[in-house]
N, C-alpha and C positions, 0 to 999 in steps of 0.2 A: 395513787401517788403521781404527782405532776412529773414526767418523763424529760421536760424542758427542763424544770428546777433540779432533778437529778443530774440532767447534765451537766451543771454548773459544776459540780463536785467531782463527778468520776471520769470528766473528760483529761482529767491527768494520770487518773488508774488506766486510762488505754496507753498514755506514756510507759506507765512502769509495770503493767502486768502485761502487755503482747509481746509476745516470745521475739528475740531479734529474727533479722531477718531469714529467712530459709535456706541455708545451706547450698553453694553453687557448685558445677564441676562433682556433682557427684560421682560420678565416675572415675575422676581422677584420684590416686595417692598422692600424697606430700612425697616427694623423694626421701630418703634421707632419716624419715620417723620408724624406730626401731619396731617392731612387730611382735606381739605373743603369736603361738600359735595358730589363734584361729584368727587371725592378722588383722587384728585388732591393733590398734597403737599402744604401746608399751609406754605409760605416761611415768611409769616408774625409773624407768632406766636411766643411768647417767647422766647426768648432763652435755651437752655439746661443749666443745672449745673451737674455738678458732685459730688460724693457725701458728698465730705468735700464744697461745697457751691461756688466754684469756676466757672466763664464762660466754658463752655468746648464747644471746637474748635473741638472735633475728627467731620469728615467728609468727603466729597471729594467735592475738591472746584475747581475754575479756577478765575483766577485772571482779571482785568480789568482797566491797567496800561492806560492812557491817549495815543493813539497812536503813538505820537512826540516822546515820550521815546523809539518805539522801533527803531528808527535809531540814536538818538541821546540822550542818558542818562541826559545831560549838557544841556537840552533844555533853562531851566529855568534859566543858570549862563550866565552872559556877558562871549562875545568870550574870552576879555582877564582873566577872570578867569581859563581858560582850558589853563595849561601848554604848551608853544609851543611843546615841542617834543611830547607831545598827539594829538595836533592839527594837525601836520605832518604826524605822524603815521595815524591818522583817512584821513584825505587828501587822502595819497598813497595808504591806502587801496578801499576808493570809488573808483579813479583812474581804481585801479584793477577789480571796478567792485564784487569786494566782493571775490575772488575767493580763497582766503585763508581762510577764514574764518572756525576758527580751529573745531568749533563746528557743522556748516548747511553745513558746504564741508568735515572736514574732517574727523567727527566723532568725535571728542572728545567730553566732558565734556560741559555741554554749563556754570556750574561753577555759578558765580553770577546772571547769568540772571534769573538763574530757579526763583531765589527770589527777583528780579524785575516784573517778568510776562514777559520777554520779549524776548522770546524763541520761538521754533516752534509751530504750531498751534497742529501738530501730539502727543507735548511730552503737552501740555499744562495741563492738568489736575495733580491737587495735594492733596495727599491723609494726613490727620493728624489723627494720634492716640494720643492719648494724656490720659496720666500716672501722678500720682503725681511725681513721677522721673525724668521722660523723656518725652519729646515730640519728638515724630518722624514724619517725614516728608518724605512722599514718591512720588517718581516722574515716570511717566509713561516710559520714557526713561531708567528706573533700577538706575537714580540717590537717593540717599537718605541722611538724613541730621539727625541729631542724638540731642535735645537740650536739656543741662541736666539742673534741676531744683533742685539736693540735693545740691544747695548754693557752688557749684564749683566756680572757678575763670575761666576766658581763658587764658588757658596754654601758655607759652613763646613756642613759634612754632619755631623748629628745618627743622620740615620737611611740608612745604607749602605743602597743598594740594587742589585740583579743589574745593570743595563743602567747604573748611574751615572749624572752629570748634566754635560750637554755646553753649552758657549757656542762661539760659532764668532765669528770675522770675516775682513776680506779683508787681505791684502798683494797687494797688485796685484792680478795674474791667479791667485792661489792664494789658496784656500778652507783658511784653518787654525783646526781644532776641539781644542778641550780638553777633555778627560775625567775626572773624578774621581770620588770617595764612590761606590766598589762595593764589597759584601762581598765578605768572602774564602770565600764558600761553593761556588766557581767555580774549575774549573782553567782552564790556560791553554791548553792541548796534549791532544792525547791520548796524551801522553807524561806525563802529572798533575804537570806540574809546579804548582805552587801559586800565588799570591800573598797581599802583603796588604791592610791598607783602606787602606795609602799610595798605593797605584797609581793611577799620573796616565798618562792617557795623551793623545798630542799628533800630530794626522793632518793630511797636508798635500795637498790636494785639486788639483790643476791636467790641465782636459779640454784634450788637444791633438788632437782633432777629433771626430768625430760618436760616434763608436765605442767612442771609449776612453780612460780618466781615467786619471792616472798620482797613483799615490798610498804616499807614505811614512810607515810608523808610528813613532813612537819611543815606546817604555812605559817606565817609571824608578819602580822600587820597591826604595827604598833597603835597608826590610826585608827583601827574597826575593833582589835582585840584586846586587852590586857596583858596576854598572855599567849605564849603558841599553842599552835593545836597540833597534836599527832595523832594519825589514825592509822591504820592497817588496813591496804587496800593490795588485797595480794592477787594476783594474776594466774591464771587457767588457761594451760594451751588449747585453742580450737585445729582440731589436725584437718585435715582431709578437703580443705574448702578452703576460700579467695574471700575477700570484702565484697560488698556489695553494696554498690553507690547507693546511700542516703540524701535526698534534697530535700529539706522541708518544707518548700515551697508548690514540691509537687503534690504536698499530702492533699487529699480535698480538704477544702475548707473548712465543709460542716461539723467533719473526723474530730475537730478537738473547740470547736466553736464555743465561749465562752457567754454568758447572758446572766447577771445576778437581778438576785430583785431588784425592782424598782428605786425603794428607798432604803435607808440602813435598817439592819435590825436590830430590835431591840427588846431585850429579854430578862423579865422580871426575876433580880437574885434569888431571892426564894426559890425559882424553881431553877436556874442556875443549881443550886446548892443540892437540890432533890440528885442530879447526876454524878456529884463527888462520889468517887469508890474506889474499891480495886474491881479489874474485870480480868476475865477468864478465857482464851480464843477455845473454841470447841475444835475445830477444824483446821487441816494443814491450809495454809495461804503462802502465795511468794514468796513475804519476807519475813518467811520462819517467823511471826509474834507468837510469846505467848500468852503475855500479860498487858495489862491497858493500865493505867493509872489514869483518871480523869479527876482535874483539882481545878481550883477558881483563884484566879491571881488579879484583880485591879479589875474585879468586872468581868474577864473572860474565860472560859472557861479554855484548858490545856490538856491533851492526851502524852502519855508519855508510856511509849512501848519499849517491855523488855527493861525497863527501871534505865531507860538510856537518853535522856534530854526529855524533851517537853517539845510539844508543837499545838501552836492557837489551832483552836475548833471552828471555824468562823461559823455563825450564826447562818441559816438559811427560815428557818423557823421555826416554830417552839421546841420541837423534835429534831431537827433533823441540822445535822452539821458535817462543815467539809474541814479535813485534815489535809487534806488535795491527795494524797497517795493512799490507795487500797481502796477508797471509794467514798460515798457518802452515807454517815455515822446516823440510825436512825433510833435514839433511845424508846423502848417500850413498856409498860406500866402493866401491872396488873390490874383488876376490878378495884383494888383500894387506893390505888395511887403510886403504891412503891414499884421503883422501876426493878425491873427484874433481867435486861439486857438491853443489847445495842445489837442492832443490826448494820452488818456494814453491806454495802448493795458496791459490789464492784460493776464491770463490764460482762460478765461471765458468769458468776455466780454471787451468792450474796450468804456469808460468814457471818454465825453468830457467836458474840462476844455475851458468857454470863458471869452476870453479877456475883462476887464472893457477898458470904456473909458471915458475920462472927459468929 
């Protein structure tokens, strides 16, 4: 198996399978995190208030978005709720194999994702202070996010920027933040899918004890969607450690280096069709799958794990396809021809997926 052409594919499974960063200040306790006895952090206990009597969120958390959402935002909308020109855009980019991708390739801004969860593993960690003023939001990558709470409006936005601009207030016991004026030089997914400067987005923040904040996104881009999206991206306190600067710039190069074939590929339906099925994961993998649907829509074929959206397979060669997250998809045949599994070859190990049969 050509180790170049593999990299095409699973240089984004080193994005979403290496563990975030290693843990700093080992040594150090968090002040202030309630202890069992063999002092351990008590993630169960209470929640904190602050001291006008309010939930208070300051911490460092890491988010735990349902893993469909990180290739495809629009898991949960029927196809034709997604704008065709999004659904194109998202198409050519798989296509590509990912290799634009302004944020995991080219360093920018990863922009709305930080506040879906569905960004790199490296930049993954989110740090909140939280002020009767402002709550600040900091991101291991040196992104950060600013949300005023002296009963501001959001501003009529002149000048779109990556991270937008956030006002927050309370309803009770929940923390709800409004988001607007981001460019659209940002995908959403590592499935690319797109948006645009219409995008508002609206987070509802409520900690139901020491450990863990329960939190719902809804995003509403009348230009890219039909329809809003809400997802569940609930939040996990990290005790006993600090953030730890992310540059992407620093990565070496070759770490995520992208190279597709030559010229397009192209793959005779018939055997297209041989790959339709339901599949089966044998083995535990990162993002908990346990099922594969692979079906053929307009010539291409589509994986759709866990029965939760669809994501293009892009062609590499007769066999072998990138979904860009968990690795590159290698279908395998028996002595007669029926295929009997898919090999997925991550960074680390390589997961097989088999075939049901009626």
């Amino acid at each position: 198996m050509n180790s170049r052409i593999i990299a095409i594919a699973i240089a984004m499974a080193a994005f979403a399978l290496s563990a975030a960063a290693q843990a700093q200040w080992v040594t150090e306790r968090t002040p202030g995190i309630p202890r069992l006895a063999d002092g351990k952090p008590n993630l169960t206990a209470p929640a904190p208030r602050t001291a006008d009597g309010k939930p208070d969120f300051t911490g460092i958390w890491i988010a735990t978005p349902d893993p469909a959402y990180l290739m495809n935002i629009a898991a949960d909308l029927d196809p034709d709720d997604v704008q065709a020109w999004a659904t194109q855009a998202s198409v050519e980019r798989m296509k590509n194999y990912g290799k634009d991708d302004p944020a995991a390739i080219k360093c920018q801004p990863f922009g709305p994702r930080h506040i879906f969860g569905t960004m790199l593993a490296e930049a993954a960690r989110t740090k909140i202070v939280q002020t009767p003023a402002v709550v600040l939001v900091l991101h291991e990558d040196l992104a950060y996010r600013q949300i005023f709470m002296d009963g501001r409006k959001l501003p009529k936005v002149t000048n779109p920027s990556f991270m937008g601009f956030s006002v927050g207030r309370w309803e009770g016991e929940e923390l709800v933040v409004e988001s607007a004026g981001f460019n659209d030089a940002t995908w959403l997914d590592f499935g690319g899918h797109p948006h645009s400067e219409a995008l508002h987005i609206t987070e509802r923040y409520r900690r139901v004890d020491f450990g863990h904040i329960q939190r719902r996104i809804t995003l509403t881009d009348a230009e890219t969607f039909n329809k809003p999206i809400t997802i569940s991206s609930d939040l996990n306190l990290v005790p006993d450690t600090e953030l730890l600067e992310y540059v992407c710039t620093e990565t070496p190069a070759d770490r995520y280096s992208f190279s597709g074939p030559a010229e397009p590929v192209h793959i005779a339906p018939e055997l297209l069709a041989k790959y339709v099925g339901e599949y089966q994961f044998e083995e535990d993998n990162p993002f908990h799958y346990r099922t594969m649907t692979i079906s053929l829509h307009d010539g291409q074929l589509y994986a759709d794990f866990n029965g939760k959206g669809r994501v293009l397979m892009a062609p590499i060669n007769d066999t072998m396809f990138s979904p860009r997250l968990l690795g590159t998809f290698e279908f395998v045949s028996d002595a007669s021809g029926a295929v009997t599994h898919v090999l997925a070859h991550s960074i680390a190990v390589t997961y097989r997926i088999v075939r049901r049969r009626d």
